[in-house]
C-alpha positions in Angstrom: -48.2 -17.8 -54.4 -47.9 -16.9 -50.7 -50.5 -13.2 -50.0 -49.0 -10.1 -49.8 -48.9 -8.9 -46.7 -50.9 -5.8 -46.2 -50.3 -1.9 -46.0 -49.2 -1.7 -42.1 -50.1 2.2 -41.9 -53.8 1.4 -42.8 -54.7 -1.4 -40.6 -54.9 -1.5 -36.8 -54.0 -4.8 -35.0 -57.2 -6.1 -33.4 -56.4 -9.6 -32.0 -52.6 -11.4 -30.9 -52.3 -14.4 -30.3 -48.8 -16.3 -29.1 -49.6 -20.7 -30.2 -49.0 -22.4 -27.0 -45.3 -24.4 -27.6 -47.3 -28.2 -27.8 -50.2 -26.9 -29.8 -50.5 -29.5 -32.4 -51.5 -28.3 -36.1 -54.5 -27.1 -36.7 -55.9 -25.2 -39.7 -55.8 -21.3 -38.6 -59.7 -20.7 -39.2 -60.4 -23.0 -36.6 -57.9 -22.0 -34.3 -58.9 -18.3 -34.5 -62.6 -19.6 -33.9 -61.8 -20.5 -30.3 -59.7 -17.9 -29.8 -62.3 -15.3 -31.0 -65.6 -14.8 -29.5 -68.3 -14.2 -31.1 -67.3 -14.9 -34.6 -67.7 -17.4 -37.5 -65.9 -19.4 -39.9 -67.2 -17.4 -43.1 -65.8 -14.3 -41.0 -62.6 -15.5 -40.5 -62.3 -16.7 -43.7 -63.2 -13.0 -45.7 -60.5 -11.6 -42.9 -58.1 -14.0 -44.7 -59.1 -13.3 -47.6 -58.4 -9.9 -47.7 -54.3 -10.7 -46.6 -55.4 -9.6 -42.8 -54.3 -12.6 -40.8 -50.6 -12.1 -40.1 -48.7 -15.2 -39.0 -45.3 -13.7 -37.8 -46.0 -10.6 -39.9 -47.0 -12.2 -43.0 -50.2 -12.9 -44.4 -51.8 -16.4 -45.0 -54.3 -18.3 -46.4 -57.4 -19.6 -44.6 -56.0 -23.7 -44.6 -52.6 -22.4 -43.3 -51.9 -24.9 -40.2 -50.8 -23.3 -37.3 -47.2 -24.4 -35.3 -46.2 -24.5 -32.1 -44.8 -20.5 -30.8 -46.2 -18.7 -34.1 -47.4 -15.3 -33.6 -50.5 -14.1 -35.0 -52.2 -11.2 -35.7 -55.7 -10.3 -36.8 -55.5 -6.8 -38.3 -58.3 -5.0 -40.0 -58.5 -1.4 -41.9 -60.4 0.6 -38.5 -59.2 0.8 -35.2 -60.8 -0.8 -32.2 -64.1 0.8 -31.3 -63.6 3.1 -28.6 -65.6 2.7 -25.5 -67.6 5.9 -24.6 -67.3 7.0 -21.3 -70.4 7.2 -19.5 -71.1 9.5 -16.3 -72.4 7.4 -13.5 -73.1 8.2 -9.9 -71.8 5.8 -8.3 -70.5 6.1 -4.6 -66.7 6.9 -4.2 -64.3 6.5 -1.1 -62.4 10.3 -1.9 -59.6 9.8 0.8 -58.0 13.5 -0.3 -58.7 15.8 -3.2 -57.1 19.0 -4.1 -57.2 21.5 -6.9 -54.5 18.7 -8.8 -55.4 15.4 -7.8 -57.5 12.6 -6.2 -56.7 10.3 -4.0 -59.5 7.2 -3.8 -60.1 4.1 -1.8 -61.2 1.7 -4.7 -63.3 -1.4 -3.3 -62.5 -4.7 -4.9 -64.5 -6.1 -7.9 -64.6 -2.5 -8.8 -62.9 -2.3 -12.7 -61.1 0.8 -12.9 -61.8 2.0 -16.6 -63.8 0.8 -19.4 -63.1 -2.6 -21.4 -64.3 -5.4 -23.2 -67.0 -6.9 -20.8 -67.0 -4.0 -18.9 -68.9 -1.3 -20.2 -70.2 0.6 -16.9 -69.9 0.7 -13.7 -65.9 1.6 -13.4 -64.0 3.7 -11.3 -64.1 6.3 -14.1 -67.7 6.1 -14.6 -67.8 6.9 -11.6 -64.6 9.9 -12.0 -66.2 11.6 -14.4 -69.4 11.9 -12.9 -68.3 13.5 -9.9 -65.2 15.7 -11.3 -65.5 17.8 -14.3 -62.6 18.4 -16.8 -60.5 15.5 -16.3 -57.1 15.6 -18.4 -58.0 13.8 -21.3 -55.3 11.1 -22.6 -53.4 11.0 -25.7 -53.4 6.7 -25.8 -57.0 6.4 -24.6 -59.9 8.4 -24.1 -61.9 6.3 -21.5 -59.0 6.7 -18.9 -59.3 10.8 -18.2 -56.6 11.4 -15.7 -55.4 7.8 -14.8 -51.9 7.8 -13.6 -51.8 4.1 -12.5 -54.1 1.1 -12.4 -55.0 -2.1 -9.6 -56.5 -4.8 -10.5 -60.5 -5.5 -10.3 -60.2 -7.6 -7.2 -57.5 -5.9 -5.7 -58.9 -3.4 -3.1 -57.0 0.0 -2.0 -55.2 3.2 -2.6 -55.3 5.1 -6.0 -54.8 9.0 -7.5 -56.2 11.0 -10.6 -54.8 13.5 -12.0 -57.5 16.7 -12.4 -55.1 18.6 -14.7 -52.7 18.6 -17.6 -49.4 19.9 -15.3 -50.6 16.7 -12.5 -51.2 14.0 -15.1 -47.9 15.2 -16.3 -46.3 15.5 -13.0 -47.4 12.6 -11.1 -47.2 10.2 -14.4 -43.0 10.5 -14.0 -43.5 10.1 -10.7 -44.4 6.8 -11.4 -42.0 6.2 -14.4 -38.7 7.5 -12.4 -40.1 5.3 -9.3 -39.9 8.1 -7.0 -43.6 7.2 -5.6 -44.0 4.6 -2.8 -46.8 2.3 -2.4 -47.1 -0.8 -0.1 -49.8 -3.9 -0.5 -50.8 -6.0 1.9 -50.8 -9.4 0.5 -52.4 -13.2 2.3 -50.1 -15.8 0.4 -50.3 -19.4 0.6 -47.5 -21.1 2.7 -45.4 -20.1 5.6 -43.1 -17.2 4.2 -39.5 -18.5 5.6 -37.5 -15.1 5.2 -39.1 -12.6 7.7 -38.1 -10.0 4.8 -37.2 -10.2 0.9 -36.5 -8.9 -2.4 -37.9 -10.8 -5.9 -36.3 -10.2 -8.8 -37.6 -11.6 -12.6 -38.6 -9.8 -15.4 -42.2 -10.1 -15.7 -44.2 -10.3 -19.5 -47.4 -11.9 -20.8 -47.4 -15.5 -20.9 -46.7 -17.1 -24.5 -49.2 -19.5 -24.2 -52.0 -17.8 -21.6 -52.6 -14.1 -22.8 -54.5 -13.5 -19.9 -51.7 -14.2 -17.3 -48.3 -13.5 -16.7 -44.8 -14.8 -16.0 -41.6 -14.4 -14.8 -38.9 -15.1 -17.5 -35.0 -15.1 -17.1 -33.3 -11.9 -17.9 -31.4 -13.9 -21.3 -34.8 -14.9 -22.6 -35.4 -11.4 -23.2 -39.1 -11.2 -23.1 -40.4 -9.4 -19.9 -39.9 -6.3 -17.9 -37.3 -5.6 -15.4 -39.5 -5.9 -12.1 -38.8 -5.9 -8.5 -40.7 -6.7 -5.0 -39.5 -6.3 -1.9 -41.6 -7.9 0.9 -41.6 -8.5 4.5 -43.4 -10.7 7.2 -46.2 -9.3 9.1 -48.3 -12.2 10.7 -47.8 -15.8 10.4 -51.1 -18.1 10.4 -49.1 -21.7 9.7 -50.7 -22.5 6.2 -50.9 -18.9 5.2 -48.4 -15.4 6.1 -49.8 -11.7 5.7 -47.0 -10.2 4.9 -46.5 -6.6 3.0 -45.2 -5.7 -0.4 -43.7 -2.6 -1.8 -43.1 -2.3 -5.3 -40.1 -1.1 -7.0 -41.0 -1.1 -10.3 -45.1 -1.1 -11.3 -45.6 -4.1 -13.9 -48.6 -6.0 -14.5 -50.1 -8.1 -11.9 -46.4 -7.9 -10.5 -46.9 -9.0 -6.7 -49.1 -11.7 -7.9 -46.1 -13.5 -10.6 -43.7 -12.6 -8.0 -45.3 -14.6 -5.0 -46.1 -17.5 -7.6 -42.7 -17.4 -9.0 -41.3 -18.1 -4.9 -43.9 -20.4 -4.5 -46.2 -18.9 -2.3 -49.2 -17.7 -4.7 -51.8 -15.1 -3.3 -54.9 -16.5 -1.3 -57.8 -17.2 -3.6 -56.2 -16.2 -6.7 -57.9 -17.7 -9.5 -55.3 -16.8 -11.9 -52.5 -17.9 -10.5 -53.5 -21.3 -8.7 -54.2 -19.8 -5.1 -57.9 -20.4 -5.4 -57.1 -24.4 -4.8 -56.3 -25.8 -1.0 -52.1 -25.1 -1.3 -51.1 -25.7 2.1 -52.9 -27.8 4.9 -54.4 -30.6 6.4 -56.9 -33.1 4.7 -59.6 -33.0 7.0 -63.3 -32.4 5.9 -63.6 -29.8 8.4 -60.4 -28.1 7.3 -61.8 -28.2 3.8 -64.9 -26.8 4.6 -62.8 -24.4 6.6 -60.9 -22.9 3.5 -64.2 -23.1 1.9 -65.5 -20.3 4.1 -62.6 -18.3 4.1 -62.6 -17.8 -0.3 -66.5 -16.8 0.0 -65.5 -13.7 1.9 -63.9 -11.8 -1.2 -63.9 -11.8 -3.9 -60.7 -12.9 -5.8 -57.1 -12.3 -4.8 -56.6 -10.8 -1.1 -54.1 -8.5 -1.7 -55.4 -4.7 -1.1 -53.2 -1.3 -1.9 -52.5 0.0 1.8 -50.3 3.1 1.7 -49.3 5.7 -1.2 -47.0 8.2 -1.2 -46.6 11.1 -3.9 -45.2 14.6 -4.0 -48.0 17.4 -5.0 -47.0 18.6 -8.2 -47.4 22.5 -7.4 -46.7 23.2 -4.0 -44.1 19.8 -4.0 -45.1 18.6 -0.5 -45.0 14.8 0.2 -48.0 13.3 0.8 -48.6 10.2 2.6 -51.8 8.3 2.7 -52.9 4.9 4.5 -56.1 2.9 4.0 -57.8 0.7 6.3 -58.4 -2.6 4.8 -61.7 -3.7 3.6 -64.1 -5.6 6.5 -64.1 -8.6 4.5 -60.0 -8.3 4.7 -59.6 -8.1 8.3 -62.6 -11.4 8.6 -60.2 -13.4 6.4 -57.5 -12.6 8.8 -59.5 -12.9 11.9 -60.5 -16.3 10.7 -56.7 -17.5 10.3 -56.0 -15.8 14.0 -58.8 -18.1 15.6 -57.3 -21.1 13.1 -53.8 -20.9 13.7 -54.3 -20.4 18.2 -56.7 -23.3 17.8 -53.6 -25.9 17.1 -56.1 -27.9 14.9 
């Protein structure tokens, strides 16, 4: 007799997982085992036992084989422990602050709030040390007056709201797209099109939960999301080129490059941390070598942002310089691509 599945408004869903389309069968204890870390057999097993393994919304039993694009959801009676926000004093780069908001220069490898594996050390550690009275959040309590989020790697240009009316205010700013903001991206390849626009709805990839992917508009699985990009120095194996987003999706300037075959330098996550474009020399090798040591992950840093204050409604326009490590990578690929080598 297949399990009941359980009461939906008592349990909160702790792990998804979408099985990779050529995952072969396998008994769903031991798939969940290396899906899950820290865990056990004998765990997994009482979690089936108790009718809280969904597979496509139903519950099943522990020796239930898993099948190519099932869905499956660990969900247990408690939500997900909270993180508590910790006040740290750690340095910040305050570009602007006023009595509604602050505008910061985030360095990369900084996380920007609290997570699994990252406890301390964020951006709003570091927020709520040095501003009191952040608006709290509705959805999540270690992300006091976070309008918008880059990624740990990516460098640049963010704003906190210090009030209710802001985070209000500058959170549709965002939603109705009426804020601007520009990257400035190093891509692998020689970007043919001195300017562009990338279209393709972006969502989590099905069989990599950490990544994403562009996915045609019939599939209907992703976001409506849209890059526009243009040219600003050529190095012959690599272009620096700027981005401005249309829409704000996750990791969105990193899918999009992929998608058009031109994937961010040293992007781990999206196969730019590999020698893409080139020569086959040792030298050149050793060459690339010295330029991914510089920083950290992708190179791709949030350069300008523009928002309208919510009380007085003035525009305001702000520009970063980017990071010294930045401008080495790019003075490397100047003194590359004049060599001829």
């Amino acid at each position: 007799m297949e399990p009941e599945k359980p009461a939906e408004e008592s349990l909160f869903e702790h792990y998804n997982f979408i099985v990779d389309p050529g995952q072969e069968l396998m008994r769903i204890d031991k798939f969940l085992m290396l899906k899950i870390p820290n865990t056990s057999r004998n765990k997994i097993q009482q979690v089936a036992k108790d009718n809280h393994i969904l597979v496509n919304g139903k519950a099943v039993k522990v020796n239930y084989k898993v099948r190519p694009n099932d869905e499956i959801s660990v969900v247990l009676p408690f939500p997900i422990k909270e993180f508590k926000l910790i006040p740290e004093n750690i340095p910040l780069d305050i570009v602007y602050a006023d009595n509604d908001l602050i505008v910061v220069n985030k360095p990369e490898g900084m996380v920007v709030h609290p997570g699994h594996g990252n406890y301390t050390g964020t951006l709003m550690n570091a927020l709520v040390y040095h501003f009191d009275n952040l608006p709290a959040r509705d959805d999540y309590e270690t992300r006091p007056g976070l309008v918008h989020r880059i990624d740990k790697n990516t460098s640049g240009l963010l704003v906190i709201a210090k009030n209710e009316k802001a985070l209000t205010h500058l959170s549709k700013q965002f939603f109705d797209r009426t804020s601007n903001r520009t990257y400035w991206a190093l891509v692998w390849g020689d970007v043919i099109e001195n300017e562009g626009t990338i279209t393709g709805d972006i969502g989590r990839s099905q069989s990599n939960r950490k990544v994403y992917r562009v996915y045609d508009e019939n599939e209907g699985y992703g976001k409506h999301a849209v890059t526009h990009y243009k040219v600003i120095e050529r190095f012959r194996y690599v272009t620096l080129i700027e981005c401005k987003l249309e829409t704000g999706r996750t990791h969105q300037i990193r899918v999009h490059l992929k998608h058009i075959g031109h994937p961010l330098f040293n992007d781990a996550e999206y196969g730019g941390h590999r020698i893409l474009k080139g020569t086959t020399f040792t030298k050149y090798k050793q060459f690339i070598d010295n330029c991914f040591k510089l920083i950290q992950g992708q190179a791709l840093h949030a350069k300008t942002l523009g928002i309208t204050q919510p009380t007085t409604g003035k525009y305001l326009e702000f520009d970063s310089e980017l990071p010294d490590n930045f401008e080495q990578l790019l003075e490397k690929w100047r003194t590359y691509a004049k060599s001829g080598k």
